[in-house]
N, C-alpha and C positions, 0 to 999 in steps of 0.2 A: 456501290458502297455508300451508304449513309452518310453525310456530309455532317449533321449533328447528333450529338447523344441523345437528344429527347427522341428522335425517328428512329435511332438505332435502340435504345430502348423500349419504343411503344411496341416494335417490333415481335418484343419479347414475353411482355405483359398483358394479359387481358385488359381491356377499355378502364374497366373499374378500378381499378390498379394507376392509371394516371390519375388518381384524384388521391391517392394514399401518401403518409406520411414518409415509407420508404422510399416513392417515387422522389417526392421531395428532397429527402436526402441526398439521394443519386444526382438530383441535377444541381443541386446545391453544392455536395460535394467537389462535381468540376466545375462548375465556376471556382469554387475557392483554390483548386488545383493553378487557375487561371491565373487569378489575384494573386497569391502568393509567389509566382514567378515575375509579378510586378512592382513591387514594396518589399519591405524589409520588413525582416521577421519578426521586430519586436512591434511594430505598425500592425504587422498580420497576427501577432499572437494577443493584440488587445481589442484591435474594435473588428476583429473577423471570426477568433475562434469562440466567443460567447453568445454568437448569431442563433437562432434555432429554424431550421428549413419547419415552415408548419403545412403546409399542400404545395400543390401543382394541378391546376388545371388550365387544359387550350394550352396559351402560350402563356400562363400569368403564373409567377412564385410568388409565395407570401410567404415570408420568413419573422423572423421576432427580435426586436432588441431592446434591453434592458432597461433605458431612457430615453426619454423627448429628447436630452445630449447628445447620447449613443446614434442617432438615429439624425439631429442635425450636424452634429461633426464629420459622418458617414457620408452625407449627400455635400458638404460642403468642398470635404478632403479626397476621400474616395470613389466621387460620381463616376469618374470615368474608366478610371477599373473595373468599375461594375455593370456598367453599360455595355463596354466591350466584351467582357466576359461573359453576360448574359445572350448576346448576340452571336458569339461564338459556340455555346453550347446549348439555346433554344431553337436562335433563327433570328435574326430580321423584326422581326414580328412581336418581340417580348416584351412581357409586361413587368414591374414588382410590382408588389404592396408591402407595406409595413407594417408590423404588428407592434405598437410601442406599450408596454410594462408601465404602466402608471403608478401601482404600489401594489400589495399582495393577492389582491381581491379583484382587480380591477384590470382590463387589456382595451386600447383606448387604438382602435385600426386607422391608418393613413396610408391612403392609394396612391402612390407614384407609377406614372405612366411616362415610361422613356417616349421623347428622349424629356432628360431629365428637366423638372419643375422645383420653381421656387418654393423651398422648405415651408417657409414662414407663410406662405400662401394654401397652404396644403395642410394644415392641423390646427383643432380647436382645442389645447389643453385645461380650459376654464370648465368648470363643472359652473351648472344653471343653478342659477340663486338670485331671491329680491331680499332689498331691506325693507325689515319693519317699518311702520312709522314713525319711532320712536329714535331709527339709528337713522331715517332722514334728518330729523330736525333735529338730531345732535352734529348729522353732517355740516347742514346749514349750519349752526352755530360757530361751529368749527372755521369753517369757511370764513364768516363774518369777523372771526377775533384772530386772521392771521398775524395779525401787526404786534400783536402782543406772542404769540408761541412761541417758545421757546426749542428748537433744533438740539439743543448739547452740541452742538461743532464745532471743533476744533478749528479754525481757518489757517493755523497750519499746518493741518492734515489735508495734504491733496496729491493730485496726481504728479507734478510737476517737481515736487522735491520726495515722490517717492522712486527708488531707485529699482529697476527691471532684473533679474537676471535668474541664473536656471533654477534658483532656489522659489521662486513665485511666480514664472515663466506663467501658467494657466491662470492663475489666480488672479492676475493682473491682466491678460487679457479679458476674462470676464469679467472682471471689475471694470474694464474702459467699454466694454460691449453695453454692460446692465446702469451705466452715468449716460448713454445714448439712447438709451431705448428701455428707458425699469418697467418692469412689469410684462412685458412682450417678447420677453423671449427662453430660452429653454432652461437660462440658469435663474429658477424662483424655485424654491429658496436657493439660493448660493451661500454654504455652508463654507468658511475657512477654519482649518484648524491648524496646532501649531504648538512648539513651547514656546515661555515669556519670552517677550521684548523679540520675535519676529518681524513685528511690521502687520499686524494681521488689527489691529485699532484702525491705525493710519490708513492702510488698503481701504476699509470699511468708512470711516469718514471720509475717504478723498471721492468715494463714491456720490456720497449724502451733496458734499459741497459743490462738487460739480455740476449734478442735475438742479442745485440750487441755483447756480452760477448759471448756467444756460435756463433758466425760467419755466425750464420743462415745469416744476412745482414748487412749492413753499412748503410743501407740509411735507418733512424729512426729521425724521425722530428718531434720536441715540440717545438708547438706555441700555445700561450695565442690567445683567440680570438679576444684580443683588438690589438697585434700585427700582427694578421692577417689583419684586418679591412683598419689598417693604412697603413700596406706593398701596399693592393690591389687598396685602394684609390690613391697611389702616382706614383704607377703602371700605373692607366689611367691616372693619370696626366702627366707622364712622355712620353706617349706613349709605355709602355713597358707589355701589357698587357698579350701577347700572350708567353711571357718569363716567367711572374709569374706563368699563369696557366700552361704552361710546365713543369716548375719545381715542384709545385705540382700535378701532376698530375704522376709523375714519380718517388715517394716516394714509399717505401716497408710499413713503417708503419707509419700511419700518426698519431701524439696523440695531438686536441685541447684541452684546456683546455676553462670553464665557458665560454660554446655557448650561453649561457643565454646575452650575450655581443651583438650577433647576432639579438637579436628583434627588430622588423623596419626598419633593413638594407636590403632594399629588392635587390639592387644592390650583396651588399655583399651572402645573400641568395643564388643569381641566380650561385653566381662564385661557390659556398661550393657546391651548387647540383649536377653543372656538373663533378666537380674535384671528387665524393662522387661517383656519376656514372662509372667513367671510373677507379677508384680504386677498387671498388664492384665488375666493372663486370671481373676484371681482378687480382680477390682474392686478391687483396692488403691489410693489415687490417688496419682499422678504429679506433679509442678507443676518444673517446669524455666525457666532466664531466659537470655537470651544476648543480646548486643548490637548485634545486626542480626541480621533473617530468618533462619530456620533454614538456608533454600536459600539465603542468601548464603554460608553458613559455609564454606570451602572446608576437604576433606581430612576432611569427615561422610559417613559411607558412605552408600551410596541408602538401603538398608532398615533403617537409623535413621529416616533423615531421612520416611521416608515413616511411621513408628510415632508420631516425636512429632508430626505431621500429623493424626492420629487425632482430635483432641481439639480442643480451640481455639487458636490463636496470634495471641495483638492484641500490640499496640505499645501505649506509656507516652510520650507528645510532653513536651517541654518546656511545665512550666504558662504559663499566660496570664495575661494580670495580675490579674485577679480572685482567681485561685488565690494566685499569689504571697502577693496580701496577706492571704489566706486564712490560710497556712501561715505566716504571719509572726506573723498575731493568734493561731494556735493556738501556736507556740511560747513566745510571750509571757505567753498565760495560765500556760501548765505552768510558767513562769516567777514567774509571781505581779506582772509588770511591766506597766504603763501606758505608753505613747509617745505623744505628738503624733501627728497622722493627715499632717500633712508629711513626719516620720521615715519613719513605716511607706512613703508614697506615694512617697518617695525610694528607699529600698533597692530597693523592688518595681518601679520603674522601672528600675533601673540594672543588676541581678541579673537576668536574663533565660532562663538556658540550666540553671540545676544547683539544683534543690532541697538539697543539701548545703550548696551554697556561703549562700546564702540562710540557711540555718541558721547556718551560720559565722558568717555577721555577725550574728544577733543575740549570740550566745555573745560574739563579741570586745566588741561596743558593753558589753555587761554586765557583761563584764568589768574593759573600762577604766571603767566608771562606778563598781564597786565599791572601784577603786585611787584612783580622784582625787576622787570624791564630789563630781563635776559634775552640772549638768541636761546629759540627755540632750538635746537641741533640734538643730535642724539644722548647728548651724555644728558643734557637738561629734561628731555620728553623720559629718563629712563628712573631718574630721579624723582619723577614728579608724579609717575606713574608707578612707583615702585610697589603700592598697595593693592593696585589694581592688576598689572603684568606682572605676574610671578617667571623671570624666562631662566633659562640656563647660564648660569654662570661659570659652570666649568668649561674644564677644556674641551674641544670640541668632540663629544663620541660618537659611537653607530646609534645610539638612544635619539642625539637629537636630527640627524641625518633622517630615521625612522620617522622622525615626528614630522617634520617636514616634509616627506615626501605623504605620508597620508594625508596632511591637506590639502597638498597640492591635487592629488590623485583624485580626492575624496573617496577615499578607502579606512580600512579599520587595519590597525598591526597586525590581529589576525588572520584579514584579506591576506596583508603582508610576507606573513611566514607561510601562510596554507598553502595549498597547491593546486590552487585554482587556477586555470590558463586564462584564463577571460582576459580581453586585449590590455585592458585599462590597469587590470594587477598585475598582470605581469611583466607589462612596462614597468609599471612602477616597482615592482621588485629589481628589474634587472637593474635601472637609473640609482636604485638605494646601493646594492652592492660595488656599482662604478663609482657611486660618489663616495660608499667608504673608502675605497680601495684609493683615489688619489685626492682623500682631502683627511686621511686620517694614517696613525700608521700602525693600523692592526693588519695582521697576516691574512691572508686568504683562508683559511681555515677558521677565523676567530670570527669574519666577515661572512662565513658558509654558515656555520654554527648561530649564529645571533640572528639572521633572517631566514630560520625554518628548519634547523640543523640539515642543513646541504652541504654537499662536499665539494670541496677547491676544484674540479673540473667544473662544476655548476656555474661556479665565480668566475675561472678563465672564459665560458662561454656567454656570461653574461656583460663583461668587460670586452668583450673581442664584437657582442652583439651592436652596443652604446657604440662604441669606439667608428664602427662600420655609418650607422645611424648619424653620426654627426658627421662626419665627412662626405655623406651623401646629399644630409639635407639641413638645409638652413634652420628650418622649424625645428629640428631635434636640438642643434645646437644653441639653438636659444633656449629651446625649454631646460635643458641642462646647469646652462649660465644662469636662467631666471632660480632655479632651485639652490645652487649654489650661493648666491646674494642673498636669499631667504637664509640658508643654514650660515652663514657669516654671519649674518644678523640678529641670529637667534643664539650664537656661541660667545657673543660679545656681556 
């Protein structure tokens, strides 16, 4: 009996046939039978199922994936899944190779030969390019007149008062990866997007300041895409076009901010391309933000949109509450101020969508406390706040219990009322119906009906469920109490 599929397969097939795209599926397919009994499925349904098996020959697969990312995240995360599994279903003996997607035109091959080799040693992303004469000795001049350039940074944008958590989780490790090593690694361009007052500036400059801070460079430039726009346009006007584009084009790290500025600018476009080109092909790093998907942007020409694709593009979500209160006790320290943990859990309850705004209110609460030389305590932060926190002031209902548990949850109402089993809603449904049921005094029926019209067997089961859940386990019973303290809080 055949000990692997490729034997028990070649068995079957004419010679010619191990070199076909079917064969490659076939042995591709169990490996990932492999892998998939090894990881979770949300791991296995992102960086396995968009793989493409492309041959098989001897013992060697060459398969294809989507980015320099896809393809470093793959060897850094999943090496040994894959190693194992190719060993199990080639042999001892097996080889990959990588096929990495560079942009639509273009397939840019990387050999990995188990057992497994350093990523970063094993690919040449930089496409071959010299500069002119002309972009040397604007280089050198550049060089020469560091003492005078001007950065745009913020020096209180950085990493150290920028706050971590699952809402910029990726974004923020590449930003700490591309402040250590810009330019050389898989995230150029590193595209962040996001709505206002995220944190998606600050990300961006803590990067700029860092590598400034470690000496890696001086030549670190943030500009707004609206002031690029107008620099470029006044540049043709001036006749000075071939000075702007030298100048940028001779930057170490370039960071624009909301390219989303850039739609319809087809002038401005054509300058961003070439200046993008001759940075890229000359590792320079890249770091751009825009406020939805690049591919939502409308009136971004395709081969933009496909260059800043190169590199990585995550999203920045509106923090969670953890975060919030995270970014509230960091503000406070740089502050030198102490609050009640009611204060902090009130704003951080109520402030939901904009790290600014959340900002804002500490600064105002500090401020009126510095004018009137009151205790800050709840009744004063609710006061002082009252234009900015719109919270509930009636008596407590299933509305605000609802509201409550979808932030906590981070769900939507109609996560809430649908009928979705997924763990995380339907916890959070059964927790919304216990906590109507003993912190309000609507009937079961009123409490069935208001979360998805369900019937009072629904509500005894979801009360009997919580009920079990806390007396079992510590974690449930806090998470209960911590939602409870939120909805007191938010009834007051």
């Amino acid at each position: 009996m055949p000990d692997t599929i490729q034997q028990e397969a070649i068995q079957d097939l004419p010679p010619v046939a191990i070199h076909s795209n079917s064969f490659a599926e076939k042995v591709w397919g169990a490996c990932l039978g492999l892998i998939q009994e090894s990881i979770n499925s949300l791991a296995f349904k992102t960086w396995f199922l968009p793989i493409k098996p492309i041959s098989f020959s001897g013992s060697e697969l060459t398969i294809q994936v989507p980015s320099q990312f896809f393809y470093e995240w793959i060897e850094e995360n999943y090496s040994d899944h894959v190693k194992q599994a190719l060993k199990q279903v080639i042999g001892p003996e097996a080889r990959l190779m990588y096929s990495i997607v560079m942009d639509k035109s273009q397939v840019q091959p990387v050999t990995i030969e188990l057992p497994h080799q350093n990523a970063a040693n094993s690919r040449d992303c930089s496409p071959e390019g010299t500069s002119s004469q002309a972009d040397m000795q604007a280089r050198n001049l550049f060089r020469n007149n560091r003492a005078r350039f001007e950065t745009n940074l913020n020096p209180k944008y950085t990493f150290s008062t920028l706050i971590r958590g699952d809402c910029n989780s990726l974004a923020f490790a590449a930003a700490k990866s591309i402040a250590q090593n810009p330019g050389q690694n898989a995230f150029n361009p590193l595209v962040i997007y996001g709505g206002v007052g995220l944190g998606k500036t600050h990300m961006m400059q803590a990067i700029g300041n860092a590598v400034r801070e470690s000496r890696i460079t001086d030549a670190v430039l943030y500009v707004s895409s609206e002031k690029f726009a107008i620099d470029f346009v006044n540049a043709i006007q001036n006749g000075n076009i071939q000075e702007f584009s030298s100048f940028y084009r001779n930057v170490d790290v370039l960071i624009i901010d909301d390219i989303q500025f850039f739609a319809g600018k087809e002038k401005t476009q054509e300058e961003i391309f070439h200046i993008f080109n001759t940075l890229h092909q000359s590792n320079k790093q890249i770091i751009l933000s825009a406020d939805r998907p690049i591919k939502e942007i409308k009136g971004i020409e395709d081969r933009l949109i496909s260059r800043f694709n190169w590199g990585l593009s995550t999203d920045i979500q509106p923090p969670d509450y953890e975060t919030r209160k995270a970014i509230i006790q960091s503000k406070l320290h740089q502050s030198g101020v102490m609050l009640d943990s009611a204060v902090i859990d009130f704003i951080a309850t109520n402030v939901t969508h904009n790290v600014r705004e959340l900002e804002g209110c500490i600064v105002k609460l500090l401020a009126a406390h510095s004018l009137d030389n009151q205790e800050i305590d709840l009744h004063f932060t609710k006061s002082t706040l009252k234009d900015i926190i719109r919270y509930n002031t009636k008596q407590l209902t299933l509305e605000t219990i609802e509201k409550a548990v979808c932030a906590y949850f981070s769900i939507t109402p109609n996560d809430l009322k649908g009928k979705s089993k997924k763990k995380e809603i339907a916890m959070g449904r059964q927790i919304a119906m216990y906590l109507g049921k003993v912190m309000t005094d609507s009937s079961l029926k009123t409490i069935g009906l208001h979360f998805g019209g369900r019937d009072h067997s629904t509500v005894i089961h979801a009360l009997n469920t919580v009920d079990r859940k806390i007396e079992a386990s510590t974690e449930e019973r806090k998470k209960v109490e911590e939602l409870k303290k939120r909805i007191e809080i938010m009834s007051m």
